[in-house]
C-alpha positions in Angstrom: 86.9 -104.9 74.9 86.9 -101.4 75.0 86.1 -99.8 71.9 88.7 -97.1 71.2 91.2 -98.6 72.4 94.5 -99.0 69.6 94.8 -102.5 67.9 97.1 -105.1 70.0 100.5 -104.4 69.7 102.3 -107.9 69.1 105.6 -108.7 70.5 107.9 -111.5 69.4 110.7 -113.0 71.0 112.8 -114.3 68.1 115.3 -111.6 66.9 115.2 -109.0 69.5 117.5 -110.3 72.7 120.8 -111.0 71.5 122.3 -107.6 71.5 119.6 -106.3 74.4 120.7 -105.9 78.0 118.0 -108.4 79.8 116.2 -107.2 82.9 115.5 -109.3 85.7 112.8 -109.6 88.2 112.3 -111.1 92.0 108.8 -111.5 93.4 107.8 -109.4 96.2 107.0 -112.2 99.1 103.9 -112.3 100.9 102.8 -109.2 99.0 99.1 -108.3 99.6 97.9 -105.3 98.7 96.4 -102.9 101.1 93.2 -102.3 99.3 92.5 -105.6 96.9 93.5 -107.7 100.0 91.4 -106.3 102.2 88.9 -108.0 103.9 85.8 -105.1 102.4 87.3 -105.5 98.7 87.1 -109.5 99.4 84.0 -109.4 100.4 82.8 -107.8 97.2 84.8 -110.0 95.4 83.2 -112.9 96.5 79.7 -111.7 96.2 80.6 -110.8 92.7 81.6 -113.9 91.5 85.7 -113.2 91.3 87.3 -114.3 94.2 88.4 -117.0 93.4 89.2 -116.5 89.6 91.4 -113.1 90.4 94.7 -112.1 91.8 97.2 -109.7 92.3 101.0 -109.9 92.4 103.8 -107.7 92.5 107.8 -107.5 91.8 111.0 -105.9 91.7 113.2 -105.7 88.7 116.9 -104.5 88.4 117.5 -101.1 86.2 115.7 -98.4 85.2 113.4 -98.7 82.2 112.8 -96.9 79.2 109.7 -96.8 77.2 111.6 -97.9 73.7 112.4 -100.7 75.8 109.0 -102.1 76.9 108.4 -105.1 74.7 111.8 -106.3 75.6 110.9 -105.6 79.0 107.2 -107.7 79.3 109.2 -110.5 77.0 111.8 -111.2 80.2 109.4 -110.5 82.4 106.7 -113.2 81.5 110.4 -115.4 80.9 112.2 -114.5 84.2 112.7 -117.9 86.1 111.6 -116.1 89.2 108.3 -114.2 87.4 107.0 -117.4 85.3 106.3 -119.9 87.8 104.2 -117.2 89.6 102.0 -116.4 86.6 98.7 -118.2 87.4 96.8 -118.9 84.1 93.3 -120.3 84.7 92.4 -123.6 82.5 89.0 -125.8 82.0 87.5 -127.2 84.4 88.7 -124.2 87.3 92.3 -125.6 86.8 95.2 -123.7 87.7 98.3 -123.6 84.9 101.5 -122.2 84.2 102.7 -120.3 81.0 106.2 -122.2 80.1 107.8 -119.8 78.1 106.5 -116.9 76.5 107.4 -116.6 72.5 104.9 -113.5 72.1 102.9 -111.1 73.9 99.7 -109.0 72.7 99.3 -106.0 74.3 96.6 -102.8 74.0 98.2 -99.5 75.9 95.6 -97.7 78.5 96.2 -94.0 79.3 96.0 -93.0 82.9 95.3 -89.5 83.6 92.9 -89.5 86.7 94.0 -89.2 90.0 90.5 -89.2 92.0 86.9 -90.6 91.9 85.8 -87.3 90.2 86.3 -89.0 87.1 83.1 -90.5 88.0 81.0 -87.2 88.5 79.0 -88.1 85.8 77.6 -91.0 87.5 76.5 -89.1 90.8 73.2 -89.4 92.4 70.0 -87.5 90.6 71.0 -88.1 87.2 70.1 -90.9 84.3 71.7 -93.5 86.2 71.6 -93.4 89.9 68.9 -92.2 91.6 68.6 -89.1 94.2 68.6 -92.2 96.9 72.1 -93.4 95.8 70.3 -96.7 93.9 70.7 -97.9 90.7 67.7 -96.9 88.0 66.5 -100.4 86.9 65.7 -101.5 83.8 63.9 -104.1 81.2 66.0 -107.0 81.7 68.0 -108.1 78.3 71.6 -109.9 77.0 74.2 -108.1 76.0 77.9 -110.1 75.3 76.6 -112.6 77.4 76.2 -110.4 80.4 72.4 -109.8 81.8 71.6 -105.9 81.6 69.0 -104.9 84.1 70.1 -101.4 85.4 71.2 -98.0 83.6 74.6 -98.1 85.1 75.3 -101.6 82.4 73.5 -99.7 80.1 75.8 -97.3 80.0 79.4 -99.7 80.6 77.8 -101.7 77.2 74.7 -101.0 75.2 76.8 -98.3 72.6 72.8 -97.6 71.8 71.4 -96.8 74.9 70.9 -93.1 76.0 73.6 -93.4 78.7 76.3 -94.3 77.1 77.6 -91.3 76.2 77.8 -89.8 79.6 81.6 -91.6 79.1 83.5 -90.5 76.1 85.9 -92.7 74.0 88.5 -91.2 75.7 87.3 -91.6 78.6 86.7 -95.4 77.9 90.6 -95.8 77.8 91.3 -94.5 81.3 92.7 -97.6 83.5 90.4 -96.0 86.1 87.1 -97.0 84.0 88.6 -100.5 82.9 88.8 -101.9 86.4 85.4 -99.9 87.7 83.9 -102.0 84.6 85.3 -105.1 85.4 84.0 -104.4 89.2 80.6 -103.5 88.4 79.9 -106.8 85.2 82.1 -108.9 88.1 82.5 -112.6 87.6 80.5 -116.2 86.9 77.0 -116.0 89.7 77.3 -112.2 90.3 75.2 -110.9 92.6 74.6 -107.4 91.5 74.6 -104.3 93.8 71.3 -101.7 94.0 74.1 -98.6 94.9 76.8 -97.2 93.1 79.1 -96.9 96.3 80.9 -100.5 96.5 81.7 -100.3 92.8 83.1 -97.2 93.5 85.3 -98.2 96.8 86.9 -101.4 95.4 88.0 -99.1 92.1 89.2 -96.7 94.1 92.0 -99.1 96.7 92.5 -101.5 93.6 93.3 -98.5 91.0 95.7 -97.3 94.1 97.1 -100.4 94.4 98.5 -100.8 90.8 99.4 -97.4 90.3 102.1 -94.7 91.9 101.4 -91.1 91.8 103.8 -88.0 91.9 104.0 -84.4 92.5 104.2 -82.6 88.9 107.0 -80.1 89.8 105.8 -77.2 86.8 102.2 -78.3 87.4 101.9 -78.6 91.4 99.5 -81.3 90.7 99.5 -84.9 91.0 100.2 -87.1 88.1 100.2 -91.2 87.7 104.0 -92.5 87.5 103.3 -96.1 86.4 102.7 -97.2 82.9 100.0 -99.8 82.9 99.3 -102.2 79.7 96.4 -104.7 78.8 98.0 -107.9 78.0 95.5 -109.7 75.2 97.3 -112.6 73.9 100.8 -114.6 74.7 102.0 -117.5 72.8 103.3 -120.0 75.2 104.8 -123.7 75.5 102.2 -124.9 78.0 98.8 -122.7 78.6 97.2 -120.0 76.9 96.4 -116.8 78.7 92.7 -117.6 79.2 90.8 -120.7 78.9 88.5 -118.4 76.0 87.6 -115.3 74.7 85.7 -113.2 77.3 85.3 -110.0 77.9 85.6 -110.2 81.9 89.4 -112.0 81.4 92.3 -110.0 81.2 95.8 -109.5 82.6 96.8 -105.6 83.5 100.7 -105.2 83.9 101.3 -101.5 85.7 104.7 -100.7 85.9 106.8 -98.3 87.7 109.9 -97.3 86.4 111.0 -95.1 89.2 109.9 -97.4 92.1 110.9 -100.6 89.6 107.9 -102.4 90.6 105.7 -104.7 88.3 102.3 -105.1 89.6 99.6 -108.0 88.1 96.2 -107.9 88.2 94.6 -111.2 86.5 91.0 -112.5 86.4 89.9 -114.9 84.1 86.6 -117.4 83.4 86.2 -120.9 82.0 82.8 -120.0 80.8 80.2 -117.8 79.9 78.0 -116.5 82.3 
């Protein structure tokens, strides 16, 4: 979890709709995104343990969107006859599920300033954590939330302690640009780690691309991200929970684009600790 991130926001579906216009949603089909579909990103995927256990989705809806209206919004998304049956949820056992309808959603906001990879300066070669060469510094091997820390660079994504982790600030720990290069570089179940910065860095960059849109500030002249993007924590459902258990690598990202009305997915999830 990320530390400074607010407390979930809960939504409930009792009490809210019956006055409420109701949006509705179509799925995109055969959507594959350019970057998280492609064959180098799958690649990583798979020697990271997460291929299998990830996806990404994306859909339409019908009217513009306010921000007062966003709980409504997720609530007949996750509900949507045409959204629900499309929701993988992973189970025991590697078993795929479905959702059945969704009473209540959990959800933690992200901010999402950064438009480029300089938001990982901080990590560039000749410093504490990569070395001049481009590899990883290497450490005494130890556990940390279940995940096996044996280089600077999860020194600094975890261990609050260590001398590294404050090259990221708090803030910075919120950016939806440094959740999904985390989930990238403490990957899945058998992860087979990488000795260079570089692929981490390539499959954040095409996946953060993917989920978000980007637009040319008029008063500014400078790019700025469009979509507003939320970590789902929790839903109550009918049928199957969210995740199979609490972990720190599962988690369900919904970006949305009110001016494009697109609603991407990005979902990963693990029946077990690794």
């Amino acid at each position: 979890m990320i530390t400074s991130a607010p407390p979930p926001v809960s939504i409930p579906m009792h009490g809210l709709r019956d006055n409420e216009k109701h949006f509705r949603f179509s799925l995109v089909e055969g959507y594959k995104a350019t970057g998280f579909h492609g064959k180098e990103v799958q690649e990583s995927l798979f020697k990271w343990g997460m291929q299998d256990h990830a996806y990404m989705i994306k859909f339409n809806f019908d009217h513009h969107v306010q921000p007062y209206e966003i709980d409504s919004f997720i609530l007949d998304f996750f509900n949507d006859p045409d959204v629900n049956p499309h929701i993988r949820v992973l189970g025991t056992k590697d078993r795929w599920g479905k959702l059945g309808t969704v009473t209540r959603v959990e959800k933690e906001d992200t901010t999402h300033t950064v438009t480029n990879l300089g938001f990982f300066d901080k990590l560039k070669p000749g410093g504490p954590v990569v070395r001049r060469n481009g590899e990883i510094v290497k450490c005494l091997d130890e556990y940390h939330d279940s995940f096996l820390v044996a280089d600077e660079l999860r020194n600094c994504l975890l261990v609050e302690a260590s001398d590294n982790y404050g090259l990221f600030s708090q803030q910075d720990r919120t950016e939806f640009i440094f959740h999904v290069f985390k989930l990238f570089a403490l990957g899945g179940k058998l992860c087979q780690y990488e000795d260079t910065l570089e692929p981490y860095l390539s499959a954040t960059r095409v996946a953060y691309k993917d989920m978000i849109s980007v637009a040319k500030d008029p008063q500014t002249n400078k790019l700025r991200v469009t979509s507003m993007v939320f970590k789902i924590t929790n839903v109550e459902s009918a049928v199957s929970p969210l995740f199979p258990i609490e972990h720190p690598q599962n988690f369900c990202y919904l970006s949305i684009d009110p001016l494009k009305r697109t609603v991407h997915v990005f979902y990963h999830a693990s029946d077990s600790y690794y």
